[in-house]
N, C-alpha and C positions, 0 to 999 in steps of 0.2 A: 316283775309284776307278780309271780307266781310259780314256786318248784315244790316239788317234794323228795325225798330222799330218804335212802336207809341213812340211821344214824353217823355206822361207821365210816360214811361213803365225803361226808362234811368235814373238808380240809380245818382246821386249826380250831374244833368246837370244844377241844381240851382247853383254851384257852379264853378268856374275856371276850366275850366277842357282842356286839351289839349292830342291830342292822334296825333301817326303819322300815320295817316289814311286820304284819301280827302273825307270830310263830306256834305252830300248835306242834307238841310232841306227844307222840302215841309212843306205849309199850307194850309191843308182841309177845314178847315171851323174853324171860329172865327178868334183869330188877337192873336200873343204871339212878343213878343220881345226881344231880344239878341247881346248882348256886344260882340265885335269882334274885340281883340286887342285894346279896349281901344274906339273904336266907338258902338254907337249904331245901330241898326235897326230894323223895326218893319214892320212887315210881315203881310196881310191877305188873305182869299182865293183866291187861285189860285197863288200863288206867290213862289217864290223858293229864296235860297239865296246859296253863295256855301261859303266853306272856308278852306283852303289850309292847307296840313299837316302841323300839328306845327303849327299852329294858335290856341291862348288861346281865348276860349269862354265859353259864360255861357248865359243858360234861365232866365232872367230878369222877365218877366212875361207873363203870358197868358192868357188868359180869354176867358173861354168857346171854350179852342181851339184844335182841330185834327190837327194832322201833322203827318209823317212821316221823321225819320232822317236815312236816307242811307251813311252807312261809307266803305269805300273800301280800301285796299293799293294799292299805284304806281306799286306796283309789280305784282300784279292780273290784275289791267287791261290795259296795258301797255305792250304789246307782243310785239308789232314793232312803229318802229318810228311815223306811220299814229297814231296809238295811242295815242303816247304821244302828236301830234302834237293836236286831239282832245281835249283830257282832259284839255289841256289851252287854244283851241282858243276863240277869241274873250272876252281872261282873265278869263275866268271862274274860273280856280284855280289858281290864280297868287299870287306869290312870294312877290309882291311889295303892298302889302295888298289896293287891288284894289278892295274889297266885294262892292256885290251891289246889291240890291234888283230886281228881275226881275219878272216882271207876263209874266206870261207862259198859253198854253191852253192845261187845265184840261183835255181835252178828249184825248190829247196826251202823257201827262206824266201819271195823275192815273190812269191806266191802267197797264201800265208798273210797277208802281211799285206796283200795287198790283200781277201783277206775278212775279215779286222778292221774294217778300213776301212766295209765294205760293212754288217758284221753293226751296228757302230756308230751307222752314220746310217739304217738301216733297222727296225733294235730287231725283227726279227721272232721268232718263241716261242721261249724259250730260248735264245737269243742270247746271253747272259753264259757259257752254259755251251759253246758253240760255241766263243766266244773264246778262253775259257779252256783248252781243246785245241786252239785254233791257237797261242797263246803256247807251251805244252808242245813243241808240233810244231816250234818256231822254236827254244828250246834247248835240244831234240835236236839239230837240224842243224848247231848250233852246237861241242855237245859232238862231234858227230860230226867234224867238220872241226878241231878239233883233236885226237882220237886220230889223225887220219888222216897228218896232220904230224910223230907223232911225239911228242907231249905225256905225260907221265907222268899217268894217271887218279888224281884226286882225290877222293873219294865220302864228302863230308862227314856227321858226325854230327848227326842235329835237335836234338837237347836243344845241344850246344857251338852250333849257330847260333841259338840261343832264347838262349844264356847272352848272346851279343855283341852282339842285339837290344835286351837287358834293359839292358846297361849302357849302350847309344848313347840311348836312349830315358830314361835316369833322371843324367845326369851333375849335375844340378843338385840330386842328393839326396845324390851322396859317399857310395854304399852300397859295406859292406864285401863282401868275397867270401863271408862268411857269411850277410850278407843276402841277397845275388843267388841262395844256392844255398836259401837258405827258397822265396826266392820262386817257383823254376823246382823245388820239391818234391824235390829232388837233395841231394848233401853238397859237403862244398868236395873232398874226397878225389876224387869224380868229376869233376868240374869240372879239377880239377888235371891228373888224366891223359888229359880231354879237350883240354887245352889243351896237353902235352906232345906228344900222339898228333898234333895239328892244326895244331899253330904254335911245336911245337918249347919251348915255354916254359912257366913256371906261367901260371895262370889270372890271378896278381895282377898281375902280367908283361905277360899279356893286355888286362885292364885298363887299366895304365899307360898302354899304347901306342894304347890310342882314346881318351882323354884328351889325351893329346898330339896327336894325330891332329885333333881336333876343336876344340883353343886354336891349331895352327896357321891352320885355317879362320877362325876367330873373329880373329885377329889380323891374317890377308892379306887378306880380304874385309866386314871387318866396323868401323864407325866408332866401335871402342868402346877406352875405356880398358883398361891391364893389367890394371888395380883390374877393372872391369866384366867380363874376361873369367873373371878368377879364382872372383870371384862366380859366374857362370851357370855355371860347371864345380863351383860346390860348396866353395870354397873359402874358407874363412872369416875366412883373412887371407894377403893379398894378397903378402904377402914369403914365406910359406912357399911359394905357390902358385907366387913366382919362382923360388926353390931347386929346387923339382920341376920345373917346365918345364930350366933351365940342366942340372939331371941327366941329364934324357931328352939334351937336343938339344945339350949343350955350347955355346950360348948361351941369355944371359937373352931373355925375352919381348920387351923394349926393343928391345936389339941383333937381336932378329928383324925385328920393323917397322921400325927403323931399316933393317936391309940391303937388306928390300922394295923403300923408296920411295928408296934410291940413285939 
């Protein structure tokens, strides 16, 4: 539901690793760097990076470095809609692999998380609900420190981050946008100009592009055949499922692994 940790302290984070949890790494002091879906980034004091459940990362390197990596589920902290409209705005945990390095001030986040820390290994009354206002408190500061830079505010809608939820969490069922808008109680009409409003695009659009988003993963970090990945995305035969991939990225599935392991 919810840990935090010194960096070093995270059995195999040298390696690929991806959990469905939203992961926040803070840098104390030194500089460490981390692969995020295929991009880099490199972090140092005072600086934060977020990255979205279901995003494959890995610690590259560190040197002489403190951090803190705080991991939560959507479901812990996500009570009401104000919630979820938090935990994305101004992209922090976005879908559409928008990571981005941010410096933030120290006297506002570590603090917080060192009562995380605290509230964690001590479980005292209400504790979960303590936390859950020190993670709020942590991106505010965050959101804060990027208006402060100069950012265009972003103040995303809950029902469109329920829609993007719905489709990361069901790829293996191939739902139409007519399903997704049964299921989130909504029409595809809404959904459409929520995704026009949010991402520039239709909803099916939308769609497409965490599909692709997610057979890249599958295909850079994952020991599976094209045939295998087309299946777990829902695809019911394996050649169509290359045509859609070569559409999106203008190469086939193949020729993307192939380039990988160059």
């Amino acid at each position: 539901m919810i840990t935090i940790n010194e960096v070093e302290n995270i059995a195999a984070l040298d390696q690929p690793r991806r959990i469905m949890k939203y992961v926040l790494v803070y840098c104390v002091s030194g500089k460490l760097s981390m692969t995020i879906d295929e991009k880099e980034f490199h972090l140092s004091a005072a600086q934060v990076v977020t990255i979205t459940s279901g995003q494959i990362h890995t610690l590259t390197s560190w040197t002489k470095a403190k951090a803190w990596v705080l991991e939560f589920t959507l479901d812990f902290f996500c009570k009401d809609d104000n919630d979820i409209e938090l935990i994305f705005h101004n992209g922090l945990f976005c879908h559409f692999a928008m990571n981005e390095v941010i410096p933030v001030d120290k006297a506002m986040v570590e603090p917080q998380l060192r009562s995380i820390e605290q509230e964690l290994l001590n479980k005292p009354y209400q504790y979960l609900i303590s936390v859950h206002s020190r993670i709020a408190l942590i991106l505010v500061a965050i959101n804060r420190a990027k208006v402060s830079r100069g950012d265009e505010i972003w103040k995303p809608d809950a029902l469109f981050l329920k829609f993007l939820e719905a489709v990361r969490n069901n790829f293996e069922h191939n739902y139409s946008l007519r399903q997704f808008a049964a299921m989130l109680g909504t029409t595809e009409l809404k959904l459409n100009d929520l995704a026009k409003l949010h991402a520039g695009k239709t909803a099916q659009n939308v769609i497409y592009g965490l599909i692709t988003s997610e057979a890249k993963r599958l295909l850079t970090y994952g020991n599976l055949s094209v045939k295998e990945v087309a299946y777990q995305l829902g695809f019911n035969d394996p050649f169509y499922f290359s045509n859609f991939f070569k559409k999106q990225t203008k190469s086939s599935p193949k020729q993307y692994k192939e380039k990988l392991t160059a």
